[in-house]
C-alpha positions as a Markdown table, in Angstrom:
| # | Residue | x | y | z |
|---|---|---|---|---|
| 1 | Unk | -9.3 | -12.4 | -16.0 |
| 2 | Unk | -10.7 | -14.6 | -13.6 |
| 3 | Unk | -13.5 | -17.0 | -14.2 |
| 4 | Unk | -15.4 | -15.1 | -11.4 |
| 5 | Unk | -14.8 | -12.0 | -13.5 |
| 6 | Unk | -15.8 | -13.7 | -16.9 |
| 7 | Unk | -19.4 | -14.6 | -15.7 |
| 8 | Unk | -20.2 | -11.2 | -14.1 |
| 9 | Unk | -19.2 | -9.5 | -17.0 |
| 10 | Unk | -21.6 | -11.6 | -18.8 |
| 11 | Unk | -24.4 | -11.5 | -16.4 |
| 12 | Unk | -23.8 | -7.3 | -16.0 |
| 13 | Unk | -24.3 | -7.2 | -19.7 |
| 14 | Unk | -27.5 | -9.8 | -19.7 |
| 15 | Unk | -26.0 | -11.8 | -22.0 |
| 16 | Unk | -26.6 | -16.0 | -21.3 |
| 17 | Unk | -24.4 | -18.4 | -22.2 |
| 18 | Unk | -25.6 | -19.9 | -25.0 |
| 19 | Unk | -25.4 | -16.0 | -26.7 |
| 20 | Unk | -21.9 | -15.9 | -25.5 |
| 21 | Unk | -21.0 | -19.6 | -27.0 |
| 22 | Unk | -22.2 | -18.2 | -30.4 |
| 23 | Unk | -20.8 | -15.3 | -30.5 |
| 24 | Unk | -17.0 | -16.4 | -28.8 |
| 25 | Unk | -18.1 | -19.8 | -30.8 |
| 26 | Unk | -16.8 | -21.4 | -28.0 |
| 27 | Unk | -19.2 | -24.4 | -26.3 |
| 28 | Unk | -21.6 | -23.6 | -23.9 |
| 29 | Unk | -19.6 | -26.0 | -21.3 |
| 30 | Unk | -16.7 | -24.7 | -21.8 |
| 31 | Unk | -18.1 | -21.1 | -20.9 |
| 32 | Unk | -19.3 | -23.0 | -17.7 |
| 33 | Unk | -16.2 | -24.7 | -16.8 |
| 34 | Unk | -14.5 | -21.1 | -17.6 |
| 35 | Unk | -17.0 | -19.5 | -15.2 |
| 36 | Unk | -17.0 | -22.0 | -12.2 |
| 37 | Unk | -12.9 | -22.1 | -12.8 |
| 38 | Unk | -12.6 | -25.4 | -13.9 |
| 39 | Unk | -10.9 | -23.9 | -16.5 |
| 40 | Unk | -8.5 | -21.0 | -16.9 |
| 41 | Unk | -9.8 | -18.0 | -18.7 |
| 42 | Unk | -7.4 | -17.7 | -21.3 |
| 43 | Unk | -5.4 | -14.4 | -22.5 |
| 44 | Unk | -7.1 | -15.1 | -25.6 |
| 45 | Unk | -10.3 | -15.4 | -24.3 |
| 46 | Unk | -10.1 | -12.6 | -21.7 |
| 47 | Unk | -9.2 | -10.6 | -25.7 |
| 48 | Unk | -11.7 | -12.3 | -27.1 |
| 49 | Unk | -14.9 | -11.6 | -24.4 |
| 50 | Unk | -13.1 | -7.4 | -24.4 |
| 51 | Unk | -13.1 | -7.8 | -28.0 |
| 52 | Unk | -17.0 | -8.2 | -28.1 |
| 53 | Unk | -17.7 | -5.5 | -25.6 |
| 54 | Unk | -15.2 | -3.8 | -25.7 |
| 55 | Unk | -17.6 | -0.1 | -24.7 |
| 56 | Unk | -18.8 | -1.7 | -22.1 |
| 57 | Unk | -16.6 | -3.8 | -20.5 |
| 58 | Unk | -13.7 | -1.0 | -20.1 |
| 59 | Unk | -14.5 | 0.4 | -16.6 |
| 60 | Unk | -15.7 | -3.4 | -14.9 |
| 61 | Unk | -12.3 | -4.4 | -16.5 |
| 62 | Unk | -10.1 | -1.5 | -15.5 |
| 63 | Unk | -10.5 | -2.8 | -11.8 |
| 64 | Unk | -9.0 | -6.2 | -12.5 |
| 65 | Unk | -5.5 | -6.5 | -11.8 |
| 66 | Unk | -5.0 | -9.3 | -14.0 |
| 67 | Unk | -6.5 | -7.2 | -17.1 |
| 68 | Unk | -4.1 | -3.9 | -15.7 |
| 69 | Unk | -1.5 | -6.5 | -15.9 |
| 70 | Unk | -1.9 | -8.0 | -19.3 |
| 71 | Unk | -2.7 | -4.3 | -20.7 |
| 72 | Unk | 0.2 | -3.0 | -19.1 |
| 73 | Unk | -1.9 | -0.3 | -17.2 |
């Protein structure tokens, strides 16, 4: 998952980063540095960010080749 992905995920799904940060229990600059791909999004938190919405997420994350990848799809 890219970091591009990551934040439109969580802007689709109106979520802000300080929401995300509690619930990942990640920091709130970390999510930032994630987002602006200072950072890699990692497989475990490309799990973790499925993980929490995981109903909603499905179809915005069945078009990313990197999730088809990891998912073996």
């Amino acid at each position: 998952m890219t970091g591009d992905l990551y934040k439109s995920l969580r802007v689709a799904l109106k979520v802000s980063i300080k929401e995300l940060s509690d619930k990942l229990g990640i920091s709130e600059k970390y999510i930032s540095m994630l987002e602006a791909e200072k950072r890699p999004v990692s497989e475990l938190q490309s799990r973790k960010m499925i993980k929490l919405f995981e109903n909603t997420t499905e179809e915005i994350l069945s078009k990313d080749e990197l999730y088809k990848k990891a998912m073996n799809i």
